[in-house]
N, C-alpha and C positions, 0 to 999 in steps of 0.2 A: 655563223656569226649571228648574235640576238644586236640589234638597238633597241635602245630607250630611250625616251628625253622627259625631259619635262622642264616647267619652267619655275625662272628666279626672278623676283621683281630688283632691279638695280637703281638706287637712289642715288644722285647726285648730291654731294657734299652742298654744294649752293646753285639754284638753277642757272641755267646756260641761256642767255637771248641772244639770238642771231637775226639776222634781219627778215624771216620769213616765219619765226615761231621762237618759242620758249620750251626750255627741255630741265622739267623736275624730276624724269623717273621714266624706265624703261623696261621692258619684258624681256626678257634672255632665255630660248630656249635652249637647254644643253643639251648635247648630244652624247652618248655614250653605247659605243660598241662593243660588246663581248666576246671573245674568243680563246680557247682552251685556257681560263684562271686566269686571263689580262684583259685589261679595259683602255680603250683611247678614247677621249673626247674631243668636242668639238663644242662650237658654240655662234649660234646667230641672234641677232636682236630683231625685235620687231620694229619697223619703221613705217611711219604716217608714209616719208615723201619717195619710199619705193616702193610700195602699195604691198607692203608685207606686214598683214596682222599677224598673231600669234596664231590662232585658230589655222588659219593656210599654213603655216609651218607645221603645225604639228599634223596636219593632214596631207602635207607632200611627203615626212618622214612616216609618217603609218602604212601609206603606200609600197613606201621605199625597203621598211623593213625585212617584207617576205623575198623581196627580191633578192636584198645583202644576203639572206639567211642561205642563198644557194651559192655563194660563194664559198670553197673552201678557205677563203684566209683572205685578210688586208690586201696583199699584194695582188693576185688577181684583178681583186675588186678596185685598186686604183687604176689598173689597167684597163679595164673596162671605163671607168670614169674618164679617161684620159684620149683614149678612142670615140667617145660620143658617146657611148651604150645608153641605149631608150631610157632607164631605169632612171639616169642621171641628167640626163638630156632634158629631161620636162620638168626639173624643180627650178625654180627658182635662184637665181646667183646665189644667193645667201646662205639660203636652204645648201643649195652644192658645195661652198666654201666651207657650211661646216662638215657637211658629210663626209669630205675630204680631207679635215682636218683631224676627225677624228681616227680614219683608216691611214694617214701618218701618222699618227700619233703609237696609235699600235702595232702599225709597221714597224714602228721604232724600238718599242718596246721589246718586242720580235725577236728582233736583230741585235738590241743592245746600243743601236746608233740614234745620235741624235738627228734630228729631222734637219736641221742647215747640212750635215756631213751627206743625210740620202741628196740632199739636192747639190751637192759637191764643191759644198765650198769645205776647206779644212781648218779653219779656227772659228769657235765661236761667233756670229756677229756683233756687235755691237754698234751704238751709232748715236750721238745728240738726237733729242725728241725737242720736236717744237710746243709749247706746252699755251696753253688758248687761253684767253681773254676776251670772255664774252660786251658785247653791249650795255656799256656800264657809263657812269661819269668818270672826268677824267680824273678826279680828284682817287677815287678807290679803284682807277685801272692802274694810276702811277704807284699806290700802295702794294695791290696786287704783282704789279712789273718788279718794284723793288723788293721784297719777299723772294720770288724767285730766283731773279737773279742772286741774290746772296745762297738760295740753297745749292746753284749751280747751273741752271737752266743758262744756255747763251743764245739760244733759240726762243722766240715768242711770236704767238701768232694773234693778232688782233681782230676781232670781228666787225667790220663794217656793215653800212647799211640804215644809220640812220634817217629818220625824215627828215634833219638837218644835216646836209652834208659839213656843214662847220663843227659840230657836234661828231664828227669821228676824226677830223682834221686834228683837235683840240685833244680826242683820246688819244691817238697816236702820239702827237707830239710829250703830250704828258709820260707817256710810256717811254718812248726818247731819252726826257729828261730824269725819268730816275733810274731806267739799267740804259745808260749812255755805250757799255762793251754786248750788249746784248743785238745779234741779229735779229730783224724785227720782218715777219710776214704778214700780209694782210687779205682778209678774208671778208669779199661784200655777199657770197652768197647768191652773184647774181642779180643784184639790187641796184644798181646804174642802169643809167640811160646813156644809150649810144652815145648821146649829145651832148652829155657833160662827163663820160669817161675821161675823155681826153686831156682836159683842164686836172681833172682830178689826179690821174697818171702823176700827170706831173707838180704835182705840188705833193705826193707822199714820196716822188722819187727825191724833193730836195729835202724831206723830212727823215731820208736814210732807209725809207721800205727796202727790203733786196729784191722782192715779189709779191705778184695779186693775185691770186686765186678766184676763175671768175669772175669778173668785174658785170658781165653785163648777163641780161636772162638767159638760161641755154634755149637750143632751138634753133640759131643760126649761128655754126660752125662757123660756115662763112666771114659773117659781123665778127667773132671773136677771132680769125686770123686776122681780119684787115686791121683792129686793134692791135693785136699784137706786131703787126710789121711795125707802128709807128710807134711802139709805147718808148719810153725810156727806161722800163724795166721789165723783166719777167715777166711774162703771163701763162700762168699755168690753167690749163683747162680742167672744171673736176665734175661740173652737172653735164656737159657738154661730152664729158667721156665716161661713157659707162663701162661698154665692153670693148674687144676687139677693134670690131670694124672702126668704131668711134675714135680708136687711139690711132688706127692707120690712116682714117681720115684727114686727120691733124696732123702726121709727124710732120715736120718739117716747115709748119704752117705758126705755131704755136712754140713758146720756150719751155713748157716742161708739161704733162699731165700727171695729176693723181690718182693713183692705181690703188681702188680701193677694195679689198678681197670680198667685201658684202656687195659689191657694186659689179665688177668681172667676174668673178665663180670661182676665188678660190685661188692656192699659190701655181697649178698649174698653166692657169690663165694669165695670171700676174708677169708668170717667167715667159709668154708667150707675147706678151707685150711687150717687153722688156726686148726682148731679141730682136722686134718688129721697128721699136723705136731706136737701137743700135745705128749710131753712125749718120740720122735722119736731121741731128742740130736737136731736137727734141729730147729732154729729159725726164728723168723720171722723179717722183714725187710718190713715199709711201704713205697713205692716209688711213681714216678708221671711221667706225661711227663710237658713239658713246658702249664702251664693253667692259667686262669685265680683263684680268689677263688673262683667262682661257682664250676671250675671241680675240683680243692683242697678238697671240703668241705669234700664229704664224705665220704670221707680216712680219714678225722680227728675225725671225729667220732669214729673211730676205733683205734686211739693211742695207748691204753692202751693194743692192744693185742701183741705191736709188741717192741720188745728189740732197734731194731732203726727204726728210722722217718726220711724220706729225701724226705720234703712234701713242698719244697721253689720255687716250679714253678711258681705260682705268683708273687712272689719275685724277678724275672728275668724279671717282664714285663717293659718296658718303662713307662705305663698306667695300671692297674688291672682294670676295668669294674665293680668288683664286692668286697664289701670287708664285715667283719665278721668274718675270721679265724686269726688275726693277723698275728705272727710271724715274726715282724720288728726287733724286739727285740730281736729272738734266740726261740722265745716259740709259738709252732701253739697251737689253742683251740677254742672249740666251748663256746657256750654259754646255757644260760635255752630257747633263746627263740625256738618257734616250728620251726616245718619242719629241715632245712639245718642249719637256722640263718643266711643265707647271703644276704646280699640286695643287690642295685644296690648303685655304688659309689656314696657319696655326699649326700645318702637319710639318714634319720633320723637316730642313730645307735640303 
């Protein structure tokens, strides 16, 4: 088997402000493995806040290459992935998740199966995507809420974290009043204080939040259950849970974590969490960072194991590269064909 990557810069249709940075434009390295006339891809982005430049990816997969190349075929080579094997063991989550993404993909291809059937579920996924509303006024967050909801979205996730906590009180409610049928999630990033979570909690839980994703810094697991035993709604852990140990930490402590495949390593990881959080009162949550649908795909494969989907990173591009998972409409899903099912934009569907 040959890899290759290289990279795609991915522009956001309008920038994103969350309460710790601004996001106009991203690096995408793709990944693409060869074997006997088939290709499967993969895909990771680079990111400031999990210390993955572009440069380190393409230099854990330059590594990576000679090694894949001694594998006779995808399947071994997930096996090996899946075991620990050194090769895979020292990259980086992200780096792994696409690695992995791309040896299903051509596994699939392989075999003729799509990638949710290898991993056993028997109909396609599908599932509502939560679709985001950055750090805005209220005035063009109610514009932006009422837009979507008319295209179908019943899910929305609103970004908290201003210097003025009135000034997200104010965006919320505004979102509220114009998709009034719309489920509404909210997202500080992190950006509360111990001290005034608790006021806060409750004043979004009478404004209709259903959940908050991180409310306070990560760093103490701790601080974010004893929040959560008192909250009046959901709190889902997503900087506080990166990999494993993090989500076993929590079950049971926490109402849901966000299982993010650039953040745990990939859909093996995801379904390993998933099994861990089984039965625990803990839920699951599938999340993204900013992607194309290549790096969407195979988190969507996985829908079905997770109580919410906020799988809209493509959705935020100026351009997508790659398409097959929809979700214009409010609904991401895969399809019957093999591998991922995503092509390159504009090709055949």
């Amino acid at each position: 088997m040959k890899l290759r990557a290289h990279t795609v810069r991915l522009r956001l249709a309008e920038p994103l402000r969350i309460s710790r940075s601004v996001l106009a434009a991203r690096d995408a390295v793709q990944v693409t493995v060869r074997h006997e006339g088939l290709a499967g891809h993969g895909e990771v982005v680079a990111s400031t806040y999990l210390e993955l430049p572009a440069d380190l990816i393409h230099r854990q997969l330059g590594r990576l290459g000679p090694s894949l190349a001694r594998y006779p075929g995808p399947e071994p080579a997930l096996a090996g992935l899946r075991r620990g094997a050194a090769e895979f063991a020292v990259l980086a989550p992200g780096v792994r998740a696409a690695a992995e993404s791309a040896l299903l993909d051509l596994a699939g291809l392989r075999s003729g199966t799509p990638v949710h059937r290898m991993l056993g579920a028997r109909t396609p996924p599908a599932a509502a995507t939560a679709r985001t509303i950055g750090i805005t006024d209220p005035v063009r967050a109610a514009a932006t809420a009422a837009r979507l909801a008319a295209d179908g979205f019943a899910l929305l996730k609103v970004k908290a974290g201003s210097a003025d906590r009135r000034e997200d009180i104010a965006r919320v409610g505004a979102v509220r009043a114009a998709a009034p049928g719309a489920r509404l999630l909210l997202d500080p990033n992190g950006a509360w204080t111990p001290e005034e979570t608790p006021a806060l909690l409750r004043e979004f839980a009478d404004l209709g939040v259903e959940a908050v994703e991180q409310p306070v810094a990560p760093g103490r697991p701790d601080l974010l259950a004893a929040i959560a035993a008192r909250s009046p709604l959901p709190v889902i852990a997503d900087e506080d849970a990166v990999g494993f140990e993090d989500a076993v930490r929590l079950a049971g402590h926490v109402h849901g974590v966000n299982i993010k495949l650039a953040k745990c390593g990939g859909v093996g990881a995801a379904l390993r969490i998933c099994e861990a959080l089984r039965g625990s009162g803990t839920e699951v949550m599938l999340g993204c960072l900013t992607a194309s649908s290549l790096g969407i795909a195979p988190a969507v494969h996985l829908v079905d194991h997770a109580r919410w989907v906020d799988l809209d990173g493509h959705l935020l591009l100026a351009h997508d590269p790659w398409q097959g998972i929809g979700g214009t409409d409010g609904r991401v899903r895969t399809t019957s064909r093999p591998g991922l099912g995503v092509t390159p934009a504009g090709a055949p569907a």
